[in-house]
C-alpha positions in Angstrom: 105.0 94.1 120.5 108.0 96.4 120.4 109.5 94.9 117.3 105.8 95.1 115.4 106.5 98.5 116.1 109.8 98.7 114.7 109.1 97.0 111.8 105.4 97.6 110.1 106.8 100.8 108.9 109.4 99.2 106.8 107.5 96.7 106.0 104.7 99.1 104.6 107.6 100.9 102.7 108.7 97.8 100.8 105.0 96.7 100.2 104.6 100.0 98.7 107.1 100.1 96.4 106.3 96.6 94.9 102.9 97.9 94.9 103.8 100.4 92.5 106.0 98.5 90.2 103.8 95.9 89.8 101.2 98.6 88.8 103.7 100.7 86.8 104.9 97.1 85.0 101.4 96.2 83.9 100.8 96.5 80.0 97.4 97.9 79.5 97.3 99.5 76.0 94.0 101.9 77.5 95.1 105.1 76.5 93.2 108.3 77.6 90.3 108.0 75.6 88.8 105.0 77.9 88.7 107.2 80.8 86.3 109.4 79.1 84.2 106.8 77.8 85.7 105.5 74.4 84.6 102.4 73.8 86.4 101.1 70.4 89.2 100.0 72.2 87.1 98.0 74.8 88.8 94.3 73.7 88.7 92.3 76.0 91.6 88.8 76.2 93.0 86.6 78.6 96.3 87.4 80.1 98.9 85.3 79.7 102.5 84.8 81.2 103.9 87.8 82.9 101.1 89.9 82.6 99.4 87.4 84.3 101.9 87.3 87.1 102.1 90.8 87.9 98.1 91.2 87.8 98.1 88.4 90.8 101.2 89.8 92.1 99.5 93.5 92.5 96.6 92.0 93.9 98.1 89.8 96.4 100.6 92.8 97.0 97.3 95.2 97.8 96.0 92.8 99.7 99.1 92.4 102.0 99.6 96.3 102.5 95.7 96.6 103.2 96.3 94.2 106.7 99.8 95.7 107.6 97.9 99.2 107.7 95.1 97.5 109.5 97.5 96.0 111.7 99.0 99.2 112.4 95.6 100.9 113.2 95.0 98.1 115.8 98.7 98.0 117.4 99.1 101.7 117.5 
């Protein structure tokens, strides 16, 4: 139990950061307009190589830092 303790925090750190990149990475051409409701650039198309990658990777990289925090909540 000691060493969950000693390492959840790191690992959260390093899940973070991937998080973020993988986010950061992602090439989606919505500029500002879509967050106020401009729909002309509302195309949707099927991703495709590395886009495709990091979309899976960021949501199996969510997914991972959402039970380490869980974890932590239960351990702590």
């Amino acid at each position: 139990m000691t060493l969950l303790h000693a390492l959840l925090p790191g690992i959260q750190v390093i899940l973070s950061v991937l998080l973020i990149g993988a986010i950061l990475l992602q090439q989606r051409g919505a500029g500002l307009g879509g967050a106020f409701g401009d729909s002309t650039q509302g195309t949707f198309y099927t991703r495709r190589g590395s886009e495709l990658f990091l979309f899976r990777a960021s949501i199996v990289l969510a997914i991972l830092f959402t039970l380490t925090a869980l974890v932590a909540l239960i351990v702590g």
